[in-house]
ZALO-355854 format. One line per 4 residues: their letters; for each residue x, y, z of N, C-alpha, C, O. Coordinates in pm, 1 decimal, decimal comma. Atoms other than C-alpha are relative to their C-alpha. Example, Ala and Ser with C-alpha at 12.3 -4.5 7.8 and 13.67 -1.06 7.14 Angstrom:
BEGIN
AS) 89,0:-119,0:0,0:1230,0:-450,0:780,0:90,0:120,0:0,0:193,6:118,1:66,5; -82,0:-119,0:-6,0:1367,0:-106,0:714,0:-77,0:109,0:73,0:-26,1:219,8:89,9;
END
This chain:
BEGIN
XXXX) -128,8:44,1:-48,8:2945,5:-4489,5:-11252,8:96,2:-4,3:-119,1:75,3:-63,8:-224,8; -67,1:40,8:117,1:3218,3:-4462,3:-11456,4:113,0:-89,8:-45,4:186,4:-132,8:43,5; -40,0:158,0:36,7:3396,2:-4744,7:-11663,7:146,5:-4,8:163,7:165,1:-97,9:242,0; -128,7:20,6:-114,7:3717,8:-4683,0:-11388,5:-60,1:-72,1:125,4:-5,2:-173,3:169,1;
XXXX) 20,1:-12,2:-96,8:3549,1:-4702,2:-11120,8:-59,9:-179,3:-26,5:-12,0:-278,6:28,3; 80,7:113,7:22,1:3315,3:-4992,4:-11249,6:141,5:-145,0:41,1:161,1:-231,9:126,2; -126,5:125,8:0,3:3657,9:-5201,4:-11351,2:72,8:-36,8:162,8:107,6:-142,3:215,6; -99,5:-1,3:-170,4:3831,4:-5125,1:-10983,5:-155,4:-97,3:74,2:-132,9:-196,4:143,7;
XXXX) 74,9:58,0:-95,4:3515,3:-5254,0:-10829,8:-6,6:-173,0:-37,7:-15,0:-259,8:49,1; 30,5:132,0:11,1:3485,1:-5589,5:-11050,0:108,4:-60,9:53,0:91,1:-171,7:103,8; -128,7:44,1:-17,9:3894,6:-5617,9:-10980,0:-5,2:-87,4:136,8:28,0:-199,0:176,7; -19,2:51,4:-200,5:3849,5:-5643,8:-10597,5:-81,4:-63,8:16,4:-65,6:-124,6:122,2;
XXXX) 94,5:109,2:-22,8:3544,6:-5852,8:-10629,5:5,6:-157,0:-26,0:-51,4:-254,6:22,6; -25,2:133,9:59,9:3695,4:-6117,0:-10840,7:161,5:-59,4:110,8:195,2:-177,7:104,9; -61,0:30,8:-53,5:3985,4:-6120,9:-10599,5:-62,2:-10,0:103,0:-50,0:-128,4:134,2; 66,5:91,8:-121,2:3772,8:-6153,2:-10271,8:-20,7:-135,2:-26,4:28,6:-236,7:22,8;
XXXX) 21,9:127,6:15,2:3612,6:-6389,4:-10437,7:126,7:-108,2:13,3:113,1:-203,3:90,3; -30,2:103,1:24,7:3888,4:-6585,3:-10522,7:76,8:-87,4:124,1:74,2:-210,5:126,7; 25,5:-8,3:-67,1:4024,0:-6562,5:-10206,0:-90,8:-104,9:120,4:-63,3:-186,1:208,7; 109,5:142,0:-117,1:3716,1:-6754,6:-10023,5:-2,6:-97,5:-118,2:-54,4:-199,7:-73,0;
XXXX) 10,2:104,6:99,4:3732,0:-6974,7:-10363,1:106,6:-108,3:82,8:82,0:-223,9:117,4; -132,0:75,4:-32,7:4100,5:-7077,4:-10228,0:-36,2:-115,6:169,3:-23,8:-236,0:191,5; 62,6:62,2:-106,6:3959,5:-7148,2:-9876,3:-107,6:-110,8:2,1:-64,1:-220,1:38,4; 68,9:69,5:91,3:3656,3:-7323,6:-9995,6:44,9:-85,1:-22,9:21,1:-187,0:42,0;
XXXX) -76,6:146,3:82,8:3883,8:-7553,1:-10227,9:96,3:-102,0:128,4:130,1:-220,2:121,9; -86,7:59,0:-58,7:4084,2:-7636,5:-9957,4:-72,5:-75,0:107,1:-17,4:-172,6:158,0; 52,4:53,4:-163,0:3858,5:-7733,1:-9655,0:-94,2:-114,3:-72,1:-139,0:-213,7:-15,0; 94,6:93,4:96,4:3646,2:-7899,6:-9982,5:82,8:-170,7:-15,8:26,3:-280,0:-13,9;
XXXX) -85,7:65,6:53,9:3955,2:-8108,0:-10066,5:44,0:-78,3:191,0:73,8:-196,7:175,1; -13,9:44,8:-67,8:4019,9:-8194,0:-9668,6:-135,6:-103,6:67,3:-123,1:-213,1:122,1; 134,9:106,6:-5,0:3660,8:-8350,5:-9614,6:24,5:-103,7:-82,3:24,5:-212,9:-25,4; -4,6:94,0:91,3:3720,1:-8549,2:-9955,8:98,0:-53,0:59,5:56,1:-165,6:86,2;
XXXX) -95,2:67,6:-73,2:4035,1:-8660,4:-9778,1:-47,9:-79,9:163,4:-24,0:-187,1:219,0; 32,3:104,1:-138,3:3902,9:-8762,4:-9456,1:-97,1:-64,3:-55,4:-97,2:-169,8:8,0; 103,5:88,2:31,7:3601,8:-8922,6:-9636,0:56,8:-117,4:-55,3:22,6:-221,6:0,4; -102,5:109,8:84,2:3831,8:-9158,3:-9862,0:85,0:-65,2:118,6:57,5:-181,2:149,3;
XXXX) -45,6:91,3:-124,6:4057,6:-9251,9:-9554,5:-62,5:-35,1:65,0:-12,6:-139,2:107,7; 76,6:86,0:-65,5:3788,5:-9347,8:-9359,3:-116,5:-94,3:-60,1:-202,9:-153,3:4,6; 65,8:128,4:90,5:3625,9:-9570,2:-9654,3:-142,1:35,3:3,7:-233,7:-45,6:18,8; 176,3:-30,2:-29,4:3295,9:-9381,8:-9635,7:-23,1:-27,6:-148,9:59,7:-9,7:-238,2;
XXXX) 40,5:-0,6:162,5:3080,3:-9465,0:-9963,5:-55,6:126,0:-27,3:-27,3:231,7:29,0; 87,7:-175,3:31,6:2843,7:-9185,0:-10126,5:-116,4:-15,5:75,4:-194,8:79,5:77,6; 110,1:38,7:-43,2:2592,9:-9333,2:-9950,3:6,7:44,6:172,8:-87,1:110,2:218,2; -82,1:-32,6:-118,0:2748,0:-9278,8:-9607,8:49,9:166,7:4,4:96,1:227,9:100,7;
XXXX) -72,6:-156,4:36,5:2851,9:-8921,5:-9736,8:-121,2:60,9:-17,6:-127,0:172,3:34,6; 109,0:-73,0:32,4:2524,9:-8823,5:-9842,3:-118,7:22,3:149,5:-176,7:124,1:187,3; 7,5:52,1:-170,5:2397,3:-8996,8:-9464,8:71,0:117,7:44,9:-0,4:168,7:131,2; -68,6:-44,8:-104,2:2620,7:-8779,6:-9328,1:-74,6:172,1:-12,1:-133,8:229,3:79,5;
XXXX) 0,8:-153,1:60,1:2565,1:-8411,4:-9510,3:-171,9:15,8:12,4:-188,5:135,4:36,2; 106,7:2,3:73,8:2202,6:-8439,8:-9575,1:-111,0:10,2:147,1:-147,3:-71,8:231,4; 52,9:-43,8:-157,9:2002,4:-8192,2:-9302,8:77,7:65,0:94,4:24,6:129,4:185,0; -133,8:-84,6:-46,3:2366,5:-8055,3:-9176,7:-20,3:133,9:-100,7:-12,9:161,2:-220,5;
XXXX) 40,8:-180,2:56,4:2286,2:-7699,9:-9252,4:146,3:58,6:17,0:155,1:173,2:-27,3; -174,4:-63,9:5,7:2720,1:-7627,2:-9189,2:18,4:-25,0:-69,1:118,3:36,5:-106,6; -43,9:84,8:149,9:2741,1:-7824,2:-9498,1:-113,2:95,0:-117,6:-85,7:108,3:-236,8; 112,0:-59,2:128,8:2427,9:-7629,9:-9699,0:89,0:167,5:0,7:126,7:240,3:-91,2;
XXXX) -39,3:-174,3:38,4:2565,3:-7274,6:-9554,7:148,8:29,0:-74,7:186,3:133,9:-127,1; -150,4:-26,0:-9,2:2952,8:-7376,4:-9604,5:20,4:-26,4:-184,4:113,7:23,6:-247,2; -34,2:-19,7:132,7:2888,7:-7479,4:-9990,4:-69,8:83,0:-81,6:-30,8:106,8:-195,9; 51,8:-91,6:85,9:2634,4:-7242,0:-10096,0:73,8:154,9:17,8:42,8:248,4:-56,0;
XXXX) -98,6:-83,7:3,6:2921,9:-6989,7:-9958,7:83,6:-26,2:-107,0:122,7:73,5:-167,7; -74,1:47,5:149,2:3123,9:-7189,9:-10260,8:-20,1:47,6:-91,1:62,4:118,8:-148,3; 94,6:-26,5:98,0:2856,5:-7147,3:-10506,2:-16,0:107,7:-8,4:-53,4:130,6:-123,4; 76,7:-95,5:31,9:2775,8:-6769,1:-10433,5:187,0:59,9:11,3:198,9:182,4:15,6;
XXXX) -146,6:-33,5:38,4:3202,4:-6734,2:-10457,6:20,8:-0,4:-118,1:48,4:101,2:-182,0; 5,2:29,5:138,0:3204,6:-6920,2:-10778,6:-62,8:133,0:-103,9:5,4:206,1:-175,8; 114,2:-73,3:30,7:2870,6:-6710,5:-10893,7:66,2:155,7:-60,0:54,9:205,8:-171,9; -84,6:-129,0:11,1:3103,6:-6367,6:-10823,9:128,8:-21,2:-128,1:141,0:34,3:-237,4;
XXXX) -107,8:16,7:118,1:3418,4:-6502,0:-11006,6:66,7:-56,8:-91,0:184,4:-49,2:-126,4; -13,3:78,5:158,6:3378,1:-6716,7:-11302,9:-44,1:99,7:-100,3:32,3:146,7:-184,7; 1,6:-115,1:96,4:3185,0:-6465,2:-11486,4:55,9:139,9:-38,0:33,2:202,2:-141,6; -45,2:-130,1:-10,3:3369,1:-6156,3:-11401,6:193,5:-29,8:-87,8:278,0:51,6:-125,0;
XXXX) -126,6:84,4:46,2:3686,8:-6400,3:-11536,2:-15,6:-10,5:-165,4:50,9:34,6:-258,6; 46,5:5,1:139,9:3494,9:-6503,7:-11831,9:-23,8:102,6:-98,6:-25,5:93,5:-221,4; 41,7:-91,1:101,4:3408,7:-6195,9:-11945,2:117,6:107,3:-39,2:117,1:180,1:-138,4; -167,8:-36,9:-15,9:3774,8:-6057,9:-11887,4:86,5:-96,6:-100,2:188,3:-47,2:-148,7;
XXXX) -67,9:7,4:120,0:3894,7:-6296,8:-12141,3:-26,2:-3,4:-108,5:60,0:-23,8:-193,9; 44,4:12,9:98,4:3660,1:-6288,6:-12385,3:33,7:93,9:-55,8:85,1:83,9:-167,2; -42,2:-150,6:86,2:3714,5:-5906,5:-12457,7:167,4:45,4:1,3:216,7:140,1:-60,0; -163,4:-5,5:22,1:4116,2:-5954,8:-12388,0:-6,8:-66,3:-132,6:25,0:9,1:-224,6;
XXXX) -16,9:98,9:113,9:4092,8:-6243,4:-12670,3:-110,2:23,1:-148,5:-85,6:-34,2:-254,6; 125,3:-40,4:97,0:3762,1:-6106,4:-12900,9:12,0:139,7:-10,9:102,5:208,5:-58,1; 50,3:-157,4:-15,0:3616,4:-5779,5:-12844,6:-125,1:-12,7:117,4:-203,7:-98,8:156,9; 75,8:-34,9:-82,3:3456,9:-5583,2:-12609,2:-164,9:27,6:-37,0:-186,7:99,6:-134,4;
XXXX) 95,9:-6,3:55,4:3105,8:-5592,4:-12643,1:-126,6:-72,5:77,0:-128,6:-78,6:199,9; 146,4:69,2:-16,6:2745,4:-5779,3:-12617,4:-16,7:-136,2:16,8:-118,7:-196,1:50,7; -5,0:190,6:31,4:2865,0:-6158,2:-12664,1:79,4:-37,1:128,0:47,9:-145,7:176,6; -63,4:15,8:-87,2:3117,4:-6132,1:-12377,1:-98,3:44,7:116,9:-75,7:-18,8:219,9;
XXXX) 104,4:-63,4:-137,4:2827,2:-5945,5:-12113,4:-66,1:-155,1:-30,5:-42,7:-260,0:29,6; 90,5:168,1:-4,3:2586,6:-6245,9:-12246,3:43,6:-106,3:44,6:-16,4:-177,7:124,9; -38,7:193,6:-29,9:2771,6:-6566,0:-12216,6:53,4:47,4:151,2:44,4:-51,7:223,7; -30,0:-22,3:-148,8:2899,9:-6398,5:-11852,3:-95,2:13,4:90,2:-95,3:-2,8:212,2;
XXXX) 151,9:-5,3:-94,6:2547,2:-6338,6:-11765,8:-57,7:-162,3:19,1:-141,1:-203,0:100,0; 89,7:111,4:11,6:2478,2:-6691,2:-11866,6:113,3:-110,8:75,9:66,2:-223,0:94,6; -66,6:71,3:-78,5:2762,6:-6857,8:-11679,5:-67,1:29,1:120,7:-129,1:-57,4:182,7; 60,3:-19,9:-121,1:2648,9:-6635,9:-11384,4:-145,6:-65,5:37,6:-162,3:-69,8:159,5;
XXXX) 121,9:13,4:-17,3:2277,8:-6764,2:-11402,7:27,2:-174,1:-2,3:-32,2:-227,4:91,4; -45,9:146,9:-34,6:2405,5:-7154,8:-11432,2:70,6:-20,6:87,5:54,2:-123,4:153,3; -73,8:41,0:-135,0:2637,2:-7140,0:-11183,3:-96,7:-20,9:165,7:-86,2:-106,4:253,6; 44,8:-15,6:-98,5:2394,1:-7010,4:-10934,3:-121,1:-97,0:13,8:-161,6:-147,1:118,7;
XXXX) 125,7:78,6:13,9:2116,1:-7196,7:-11012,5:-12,8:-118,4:-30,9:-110,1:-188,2:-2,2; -6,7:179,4:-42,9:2243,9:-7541,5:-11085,2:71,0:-24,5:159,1:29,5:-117,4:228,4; -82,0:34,5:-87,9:2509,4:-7506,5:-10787,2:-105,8:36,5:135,8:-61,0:-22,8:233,9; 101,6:-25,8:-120,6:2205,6:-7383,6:-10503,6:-90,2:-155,3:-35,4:-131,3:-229,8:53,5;
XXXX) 95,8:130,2:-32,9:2002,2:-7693,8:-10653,9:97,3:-127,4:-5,7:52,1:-240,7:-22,6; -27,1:166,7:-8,5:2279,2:-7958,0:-10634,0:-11,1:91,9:182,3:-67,9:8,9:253,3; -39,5:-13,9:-181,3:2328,9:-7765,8:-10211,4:-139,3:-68,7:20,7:-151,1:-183,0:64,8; 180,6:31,9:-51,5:1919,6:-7796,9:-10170,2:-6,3:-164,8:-12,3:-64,3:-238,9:67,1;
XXXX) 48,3:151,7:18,1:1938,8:-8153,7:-10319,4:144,5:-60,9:90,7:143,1:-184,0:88,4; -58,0:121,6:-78,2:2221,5:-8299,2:-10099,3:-64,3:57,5:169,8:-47,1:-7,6:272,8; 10,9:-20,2:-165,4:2076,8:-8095,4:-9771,1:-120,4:-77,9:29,2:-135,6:-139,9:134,4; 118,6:37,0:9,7:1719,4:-8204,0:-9884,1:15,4:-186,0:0,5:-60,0:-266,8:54,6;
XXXX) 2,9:194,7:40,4:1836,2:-8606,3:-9991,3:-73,6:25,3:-127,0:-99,9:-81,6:-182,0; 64,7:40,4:101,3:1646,6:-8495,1:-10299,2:-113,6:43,2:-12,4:-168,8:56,1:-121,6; 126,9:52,0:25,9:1324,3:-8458,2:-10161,7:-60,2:157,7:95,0:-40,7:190,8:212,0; 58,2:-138,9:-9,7:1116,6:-8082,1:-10187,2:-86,8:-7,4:45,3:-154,7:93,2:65,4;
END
């Protein structure tokens, strides 16, 4: 594949993504709002989410948004601001591999309560 083609494909990926990021943030930010006006604790919040599989599929849709366009971001300014190279693929590989893999085990641990 060549680099054109490669770049056009990460372009439109990091904009889908961001995209369902925007959606996401927003329906994220209207739950936190109805949870706070109706005085729920974390305890009551966690009660609520925990076994609701609309809540496991609707944030690990977050997480596998994120996953797409933090690193494809990160690695877009490292070689605008550094150089292009081996240090900017790495630390983008290594955002991508923390994102996905802490953000699937906080979904598992609020759908689970914790408990594997």
């Amino acid at each position: 594949m060549s680099q054109g083609v490669l770049q056009a494909k990460l372009w439109y990926a990091q904009r889908i993504s961001a995209m369902i990021l925007g959606l996401c943030v927003s329906i994220h930010l209207i739950i936190i709002f109805y949870a706070i006006r109706g005085g729920l604790t974390a305890e009551e919040i966690l009660g609520r989410t925990q076994g609701n599989i609309a809540f496991a599929i609707f944030y690990e849709i977050f997480v596998l948004a994120c996953f797409v366009h933090a690193p494809i971001g990160l690695a877009n300014i490292l070689e605008e601001t550094f150089c292009k190279g081996l240090i900017s693929k790495t630390l983008s590989w290594i955002l991508a591999a923390l994102i996905i893999t802490l953000g699937t085990t906080a979904v598992i641990g609020v759908y689970t309560g914790g408990a594997l």
